[in-house]
C-alpha positions as CSV (number, residue, x, y, z in Angstrom):
1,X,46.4,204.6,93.9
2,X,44.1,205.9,91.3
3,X,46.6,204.8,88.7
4,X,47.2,201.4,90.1
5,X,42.8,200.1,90.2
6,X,42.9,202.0,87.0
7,X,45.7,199.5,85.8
8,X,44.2,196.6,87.7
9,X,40.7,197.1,85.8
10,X,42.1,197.7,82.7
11,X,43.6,194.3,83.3
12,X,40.5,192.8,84.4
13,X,38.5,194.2,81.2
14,X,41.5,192.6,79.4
15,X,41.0,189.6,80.5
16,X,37.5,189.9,80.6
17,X,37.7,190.3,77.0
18,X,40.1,187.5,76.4
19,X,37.6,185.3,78.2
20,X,34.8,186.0,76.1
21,X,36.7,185.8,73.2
22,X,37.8,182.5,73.7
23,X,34.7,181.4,74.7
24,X,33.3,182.2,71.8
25,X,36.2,180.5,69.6
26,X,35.1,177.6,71.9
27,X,31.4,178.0,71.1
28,X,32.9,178.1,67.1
29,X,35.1,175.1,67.4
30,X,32.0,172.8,68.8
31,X,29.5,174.1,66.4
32,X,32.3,173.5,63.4
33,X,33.1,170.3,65.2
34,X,29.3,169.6,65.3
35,X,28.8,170.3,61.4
36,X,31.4,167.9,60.8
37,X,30.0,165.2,62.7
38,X,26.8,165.9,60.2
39,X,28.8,166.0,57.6
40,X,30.2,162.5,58.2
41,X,26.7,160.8,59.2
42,X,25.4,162.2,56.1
43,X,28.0,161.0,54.2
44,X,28.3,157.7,55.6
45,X,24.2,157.3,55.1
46,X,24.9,157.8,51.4
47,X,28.2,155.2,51.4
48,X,25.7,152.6,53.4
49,X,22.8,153.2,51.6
50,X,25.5,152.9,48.2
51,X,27.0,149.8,49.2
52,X,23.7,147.9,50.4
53,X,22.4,148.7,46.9
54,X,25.4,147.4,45.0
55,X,25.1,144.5,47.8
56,X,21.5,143.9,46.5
57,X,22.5,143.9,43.2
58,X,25.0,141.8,43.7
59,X,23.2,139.7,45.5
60,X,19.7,139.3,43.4
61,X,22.2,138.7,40.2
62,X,23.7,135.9,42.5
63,X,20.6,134.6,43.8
64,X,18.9,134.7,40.1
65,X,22.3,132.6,38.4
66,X,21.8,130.2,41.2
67,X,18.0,129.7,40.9
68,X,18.9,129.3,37.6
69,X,21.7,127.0,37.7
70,X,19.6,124.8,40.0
71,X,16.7,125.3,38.2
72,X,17.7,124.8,34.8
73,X,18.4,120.7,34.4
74,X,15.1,120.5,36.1
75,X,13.2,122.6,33.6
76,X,14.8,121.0,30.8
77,X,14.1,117.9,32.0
78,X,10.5,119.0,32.8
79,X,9.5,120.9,29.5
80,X,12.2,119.0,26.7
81,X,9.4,116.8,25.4
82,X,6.8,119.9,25.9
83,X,8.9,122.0,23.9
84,X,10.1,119.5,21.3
85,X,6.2,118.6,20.9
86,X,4.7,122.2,20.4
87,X,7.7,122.9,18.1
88,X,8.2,120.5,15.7
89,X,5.4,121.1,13.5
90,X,6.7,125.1,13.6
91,X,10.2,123.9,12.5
92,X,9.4,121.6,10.4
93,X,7.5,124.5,8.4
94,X,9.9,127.2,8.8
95,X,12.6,124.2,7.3
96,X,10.4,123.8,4.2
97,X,9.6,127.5,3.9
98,X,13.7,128.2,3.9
99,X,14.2,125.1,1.3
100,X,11.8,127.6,-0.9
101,X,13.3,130.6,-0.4
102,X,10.4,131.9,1.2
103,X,11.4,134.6,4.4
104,X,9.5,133.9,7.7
105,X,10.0,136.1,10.3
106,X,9.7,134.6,13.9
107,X,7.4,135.7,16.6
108,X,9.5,136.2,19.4
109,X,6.5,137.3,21.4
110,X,5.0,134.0,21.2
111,X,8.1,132.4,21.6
112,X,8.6,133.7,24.9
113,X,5.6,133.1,26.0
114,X,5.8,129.7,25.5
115,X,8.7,129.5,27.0
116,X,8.6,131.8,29.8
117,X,9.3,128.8,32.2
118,X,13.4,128.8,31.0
119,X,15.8,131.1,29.5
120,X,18.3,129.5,27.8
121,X,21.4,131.1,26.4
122,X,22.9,130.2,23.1
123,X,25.5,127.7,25.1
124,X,22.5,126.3,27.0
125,X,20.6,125.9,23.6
126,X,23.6,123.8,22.6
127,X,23.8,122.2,25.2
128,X,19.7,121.1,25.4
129,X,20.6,120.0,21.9
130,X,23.5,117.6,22.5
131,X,21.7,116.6,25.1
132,X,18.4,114.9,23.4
133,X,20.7,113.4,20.6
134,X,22.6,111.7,23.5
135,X,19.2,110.8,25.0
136,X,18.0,109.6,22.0
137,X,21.1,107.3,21.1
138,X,20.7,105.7,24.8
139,X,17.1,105.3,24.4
140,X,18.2,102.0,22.3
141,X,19.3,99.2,24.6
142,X,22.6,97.9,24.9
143,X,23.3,93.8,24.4
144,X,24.7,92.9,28.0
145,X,28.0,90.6,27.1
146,X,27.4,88.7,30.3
147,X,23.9,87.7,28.6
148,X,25.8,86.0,26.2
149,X,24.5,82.5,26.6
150,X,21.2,83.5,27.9
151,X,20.6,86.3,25.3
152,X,17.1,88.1,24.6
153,X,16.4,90.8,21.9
154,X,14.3,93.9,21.3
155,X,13.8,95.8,18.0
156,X,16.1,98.2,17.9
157,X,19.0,96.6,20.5
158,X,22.6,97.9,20.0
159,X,25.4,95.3,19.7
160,X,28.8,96.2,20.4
161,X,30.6,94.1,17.6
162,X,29.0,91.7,14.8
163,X,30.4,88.7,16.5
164,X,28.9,89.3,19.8
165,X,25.3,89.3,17.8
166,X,26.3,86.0,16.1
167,X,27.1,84.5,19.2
168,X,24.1,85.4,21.0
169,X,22.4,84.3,17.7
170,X,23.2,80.7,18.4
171,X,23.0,80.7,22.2
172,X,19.5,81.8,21.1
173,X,18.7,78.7,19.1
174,X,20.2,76.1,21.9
175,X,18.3,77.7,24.4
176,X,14.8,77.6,22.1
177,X,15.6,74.4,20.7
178,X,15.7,75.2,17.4
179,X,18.3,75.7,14.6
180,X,19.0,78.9,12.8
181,X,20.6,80.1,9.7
182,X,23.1,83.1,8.8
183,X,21.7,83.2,4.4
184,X,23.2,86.8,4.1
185,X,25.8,87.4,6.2
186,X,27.8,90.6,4.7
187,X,29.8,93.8,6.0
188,X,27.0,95.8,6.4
189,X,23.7,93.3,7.2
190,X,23.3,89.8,8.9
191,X,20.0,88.2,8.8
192,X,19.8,85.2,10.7
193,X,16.8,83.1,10.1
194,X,15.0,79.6,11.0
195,X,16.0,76.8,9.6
196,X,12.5,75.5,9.3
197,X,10.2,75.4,5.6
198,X,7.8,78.1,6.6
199,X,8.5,79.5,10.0
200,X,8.3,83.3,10.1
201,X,11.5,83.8,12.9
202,X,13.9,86.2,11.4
203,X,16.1,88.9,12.7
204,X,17.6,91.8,11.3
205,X,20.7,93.4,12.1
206,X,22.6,96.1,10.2
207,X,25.7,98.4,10.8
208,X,25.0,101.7,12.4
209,X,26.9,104.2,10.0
210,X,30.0,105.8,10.8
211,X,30.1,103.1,13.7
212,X,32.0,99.8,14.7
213,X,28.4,98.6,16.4
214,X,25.3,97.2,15.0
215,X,21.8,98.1,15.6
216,X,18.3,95.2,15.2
217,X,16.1,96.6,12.7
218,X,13.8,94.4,12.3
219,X,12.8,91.3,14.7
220,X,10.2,88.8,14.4
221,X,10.2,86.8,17.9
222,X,7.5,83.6,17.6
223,X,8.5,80.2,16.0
224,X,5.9,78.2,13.5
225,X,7.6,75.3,14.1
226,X,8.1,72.8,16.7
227,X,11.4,72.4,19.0
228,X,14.7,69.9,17.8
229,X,16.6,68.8,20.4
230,X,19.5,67.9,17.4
231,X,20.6,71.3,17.4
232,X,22.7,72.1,14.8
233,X,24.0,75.5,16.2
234,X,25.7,73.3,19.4
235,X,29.2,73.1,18.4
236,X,32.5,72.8,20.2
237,X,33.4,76.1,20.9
238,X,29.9,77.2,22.0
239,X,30.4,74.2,24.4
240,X,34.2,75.0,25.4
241,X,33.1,79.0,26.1
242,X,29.8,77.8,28.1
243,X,31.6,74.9,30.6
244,X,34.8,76.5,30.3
245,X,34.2,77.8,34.4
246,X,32.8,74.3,35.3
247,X,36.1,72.2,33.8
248,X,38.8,74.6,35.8
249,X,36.9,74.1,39.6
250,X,36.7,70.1,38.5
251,X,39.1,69.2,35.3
252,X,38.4,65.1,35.8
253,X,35.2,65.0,35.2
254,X,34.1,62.2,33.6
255,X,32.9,62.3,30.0
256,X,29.4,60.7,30.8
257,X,28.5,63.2,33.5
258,X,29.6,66.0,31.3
259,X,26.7,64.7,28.4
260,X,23.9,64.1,31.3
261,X,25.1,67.6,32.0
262,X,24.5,69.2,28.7
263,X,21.2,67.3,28.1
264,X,20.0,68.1,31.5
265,X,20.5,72.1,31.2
266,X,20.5,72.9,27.2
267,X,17.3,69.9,26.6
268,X,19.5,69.1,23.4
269,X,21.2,66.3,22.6
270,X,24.4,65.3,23.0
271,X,25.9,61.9,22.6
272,X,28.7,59.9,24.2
273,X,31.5,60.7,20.9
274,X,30.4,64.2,21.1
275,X,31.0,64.9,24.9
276,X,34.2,63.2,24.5
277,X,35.2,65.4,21.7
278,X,33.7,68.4,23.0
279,X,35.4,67.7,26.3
280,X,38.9,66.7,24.7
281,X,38.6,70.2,23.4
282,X,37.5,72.1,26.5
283,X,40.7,70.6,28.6
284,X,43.2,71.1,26.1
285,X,42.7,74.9,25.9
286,X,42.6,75.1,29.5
287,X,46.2,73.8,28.9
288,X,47.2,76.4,26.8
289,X,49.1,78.6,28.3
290,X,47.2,82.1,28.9
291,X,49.2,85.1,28.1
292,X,46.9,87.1,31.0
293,X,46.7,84.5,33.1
294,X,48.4,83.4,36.3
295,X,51.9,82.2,36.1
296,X,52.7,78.6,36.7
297,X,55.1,77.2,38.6
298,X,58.0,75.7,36.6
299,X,61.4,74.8,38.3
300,X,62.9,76.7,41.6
301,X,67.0,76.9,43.0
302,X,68.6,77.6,46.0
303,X,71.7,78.3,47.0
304,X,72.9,80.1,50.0
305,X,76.1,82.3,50.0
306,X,77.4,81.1,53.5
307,X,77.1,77.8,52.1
308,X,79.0,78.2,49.2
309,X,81.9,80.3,50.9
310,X,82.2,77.6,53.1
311,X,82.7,74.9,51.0
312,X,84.6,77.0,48.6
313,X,86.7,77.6,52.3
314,X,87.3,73.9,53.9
315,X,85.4,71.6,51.9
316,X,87.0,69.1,49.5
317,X,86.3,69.4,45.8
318,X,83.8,66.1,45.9
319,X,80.4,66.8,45.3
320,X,77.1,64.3,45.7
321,X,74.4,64.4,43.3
322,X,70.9,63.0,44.3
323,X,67.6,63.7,43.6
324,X,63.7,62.4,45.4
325,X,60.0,62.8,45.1
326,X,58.1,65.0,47.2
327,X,55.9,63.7,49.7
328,X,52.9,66.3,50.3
329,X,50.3,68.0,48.8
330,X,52.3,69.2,45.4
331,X,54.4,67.0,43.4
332,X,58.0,67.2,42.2
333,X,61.6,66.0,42.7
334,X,63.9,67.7,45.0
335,X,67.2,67.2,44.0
336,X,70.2,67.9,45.7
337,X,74.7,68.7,45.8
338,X,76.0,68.0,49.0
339,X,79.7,67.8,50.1
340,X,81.8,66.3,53.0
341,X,83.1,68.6,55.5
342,X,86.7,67.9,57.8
343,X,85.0,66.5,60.5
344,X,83.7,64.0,57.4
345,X,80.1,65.0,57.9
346,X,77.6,65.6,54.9
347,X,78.0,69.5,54.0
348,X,74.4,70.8,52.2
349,X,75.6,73.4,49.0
350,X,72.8,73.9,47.3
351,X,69.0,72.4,46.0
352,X,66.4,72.6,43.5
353,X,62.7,71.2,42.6
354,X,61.9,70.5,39.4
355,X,58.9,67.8,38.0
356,X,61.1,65.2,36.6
357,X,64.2,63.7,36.9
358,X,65.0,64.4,33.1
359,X,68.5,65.4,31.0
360,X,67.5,68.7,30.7
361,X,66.4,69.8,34.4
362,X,70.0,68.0,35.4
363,X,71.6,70.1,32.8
364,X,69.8,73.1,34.1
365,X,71.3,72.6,37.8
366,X,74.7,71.8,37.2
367,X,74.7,74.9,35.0
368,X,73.7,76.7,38.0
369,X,75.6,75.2,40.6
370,X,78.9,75.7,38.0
371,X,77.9,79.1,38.0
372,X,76.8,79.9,41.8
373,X,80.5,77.9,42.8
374,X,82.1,79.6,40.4
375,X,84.0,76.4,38.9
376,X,86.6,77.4,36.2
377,X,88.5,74.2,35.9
378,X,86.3,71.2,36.7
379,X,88.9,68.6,35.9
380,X,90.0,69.1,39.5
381,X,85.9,68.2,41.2
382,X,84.7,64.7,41.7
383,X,81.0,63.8,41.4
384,X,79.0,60.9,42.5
385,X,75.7,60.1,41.5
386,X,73.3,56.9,41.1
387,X,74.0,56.5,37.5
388,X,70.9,58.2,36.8
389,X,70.4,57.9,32.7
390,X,69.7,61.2,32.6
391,X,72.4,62.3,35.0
392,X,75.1,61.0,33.0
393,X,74.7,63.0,29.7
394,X,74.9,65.9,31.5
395,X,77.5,65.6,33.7
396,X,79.7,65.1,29.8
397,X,78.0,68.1,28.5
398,X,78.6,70.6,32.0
399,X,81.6,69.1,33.5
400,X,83.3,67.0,30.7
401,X,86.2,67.2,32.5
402,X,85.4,65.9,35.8
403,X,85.3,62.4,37.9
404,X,82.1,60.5,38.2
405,X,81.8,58.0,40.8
406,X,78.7,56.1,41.7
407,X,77.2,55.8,45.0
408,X,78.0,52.1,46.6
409,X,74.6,52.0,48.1
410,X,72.8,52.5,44.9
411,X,75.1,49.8,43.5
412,X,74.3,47.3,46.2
413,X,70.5,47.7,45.2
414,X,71.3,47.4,41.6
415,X,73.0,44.2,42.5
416,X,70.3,42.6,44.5
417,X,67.5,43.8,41.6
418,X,70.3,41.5,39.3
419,X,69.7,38.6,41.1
420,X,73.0,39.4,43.4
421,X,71.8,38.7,46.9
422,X,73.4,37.9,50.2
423,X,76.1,39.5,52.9
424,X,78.9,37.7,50.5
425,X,78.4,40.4,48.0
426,X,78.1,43.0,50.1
427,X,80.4,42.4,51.8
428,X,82.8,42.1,48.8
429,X,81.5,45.5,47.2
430,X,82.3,47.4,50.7
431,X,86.3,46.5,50.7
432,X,86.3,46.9,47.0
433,X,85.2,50.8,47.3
434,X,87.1,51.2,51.0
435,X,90.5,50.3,48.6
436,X,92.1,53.2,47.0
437,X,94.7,50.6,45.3
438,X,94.6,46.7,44.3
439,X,97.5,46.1,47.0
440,X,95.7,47.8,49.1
441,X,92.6,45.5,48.3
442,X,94.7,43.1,48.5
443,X,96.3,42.9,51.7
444,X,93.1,43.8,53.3
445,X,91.1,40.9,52.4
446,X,94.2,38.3,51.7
């Protein structure tokens, strides 16, 4: 018994001590667990604190290039002329003081000071400097082309070519009335001038160097002398380019309202010969054919491929020729090649319109219609027509092989325009054309 509690205690202080061992491995593992867990805050304080620094950082640079960036047109734009103006005088004498070898060293203190209200980078610098040059180059005005015949200059006015400033030079004197003069006229300088002993208008225009464009150096705008309504600077070309819109909406204008015109708009005169010249002119290049312009209509064919596989299929190799004017709103002939089906009923092949019934729109059709029927041997085709003159040379020339008859109706109109008249003639034509032969005729009509 003694043996046995003895055990049994000695198992209980055993386990007594295994429980207060690992209890106190327990205790360890929370307290090492618990370090850790300081460890980490501690060390994620530090990589938060880090990153929201590098974030500001980031950020401010960020916030500083865009306050710049938005900034920095508007303080050049602001403080150019500020700058320029405090400057100049400071370049100007540095310049001179380099040209004399004299060494100047620059107050950069003073400089930023000044300019405390922009930093600019060596790009920006560049940039500030193409800048003004650019500014300064669009600061002269440019001559408006669509001004051309109402044109008004300003000293220093930029001209894109030397004719645009001649042309403006004599819209100018129609519209003041007065006459002006080109004396020196060169590659480099024109200098227009009055006409007039003793009148002070002049202009001067040179060429900008380096440049296709020309620049007005020199203007002087007021007139000493009175207005001439015989302007000598009105000619027809300025006349053709000014009315030039007026004669395409209305191209029969008379030549009388076209003067009243002129003298009521330009206060110059203009006299019956000349508006009939200068109107002559104006129509005749509206004529002209217009490499950019709109294409006009010329001549137009048609022929349908059902139509010409069935007459190539059960037609008879006869073939009508006939052309008419259009009735409508656009002019023209409409001519036409029919043939005659089995049930003997007129069989439309093919049609054209053209403006006149001339030899060389006739050859241009049957050329065509030879060539859409494709006819090899045309000795085997017969053709009738109305003996149209220009019909007939070109039936030789396109199908010199081939039958012409004439149309018996046309005939019978012929005949009565020759003085033929009556049924008795008629009459006599009909049985003439119905007969194939002269027995035929014959024993027919007895």
């Amino acid at each position: 018994m003694h043996s046995e509690q003895q055990d049994e205690s000695d198992e209980n202080s055993v386990d007594g001590d295994y429980t207060q061992e690992g209890n106190e491995s327990s205790d360890d593992d929370a307290l090492y667990e618990l370090n850790i867990d300081r460890d980490i805050e501690e060390n994620l304080d530090d990589v938060i604190d880090e990153a929201m620094d590098e974030n500001i950082d980031e950020n401010r640079d960020e916030v500083r290039d865009e306050a710049m960036g938005e900034n920095r047109d508007e303080v050049r734009g602001e403080n150019r002329d500020k700058v320029r103006d405090e400057n100049r005088d400071e370049v100007r004498g540095k310049k001179g003081a380099k040209n004399r070898g004299m060494n100047i060293q620059e107050d950069s203190e003073s400089d930023n000071d000044s300019n405390d209200h922009a930093i600019l980078s060596s790009e920006d610098e560049m940039d500030w400097r193409c800048n003004s040059e650019d500014e300064d180059n669009e600061s002269h005005p440019r001559f408006n082309p669509a001004n051309i015949f109402q044109p008004a200059f300003t000293l220093g006015q930029i001209f894109s070519t030397k004719k645009m400033f001649k042309d403006a030079v004599h819209s100018r004197a129609i519209n003041t009335m007065r006459s002006l003069k080109i004396p020196t006229n060169d590659k480099k300088r024109i200098y227009p001038k009055c006409v007039a002993e003793g009148c002070e208008w002049h202009i001067h225009c040179t060429k900008i160097k380096d440049e296709n464009t020309w620049i007005v150096n020199e203007y002087q705008p007021e007139h000493n002398c009175g207005m001439d309504p015989h302007c000598k600077n009105l000619t027809s070309k300025w006349l053709s380019k000014r009315y030039e819109k007026t004669f395409r909406t209305d191209p029969t204008r008379g030549v009388k309202g076209f003067g009243l015109e002129c003298i009521r708009e330009l206060k110059v005169h203009i006299s019956k010969t000349q508006a009939y010249r200068r109107s002559t002119v104006i129509l005749k290049q509206l004529e002209e054919c217009d490499s950019n312009g709109k294409r006009k209509f010329d001549r137009l064919y048609v022929g349908f491929k059902a139509l010409r596989d069935g007459f190539l299929a059960g037609c008879r190799p006869f073939i009508g020729i006939d052309g008419t004017h259009l009735k409508g709103p656009y002019d023209g002939i409409l001519i036409t090649a029919v043939s005659v089906d089995p049930n003997n009923c007129l069989y439309p092949i093919a049609y054209a319109v053209v403006w006149s019934e001339t030899k060389s729109a006739w050859e241009w059709f049957l050329e065509l219609l030879k060539e859409d029927l494709m006819i090899e041997r045309d000795d085997c085709y017969t053709f009738m027509s109305d003996k149209q003159k220009g019909l007939i040379p070109a039936f030789g020339k396109v199908f010199p092989g081939s039958d012409n008859k004439f149309c018996v109706r046309h005939m019978i109109g012929n005949m009565k325009e020759a003085k033929f008249k009556g049924d008795e003639y008629e009459n006599a034509l009909w049985a003439v054309a119905r007969a194939t032969t002269m027995p035929d005729f014959q024993k027919k009509n007895g």
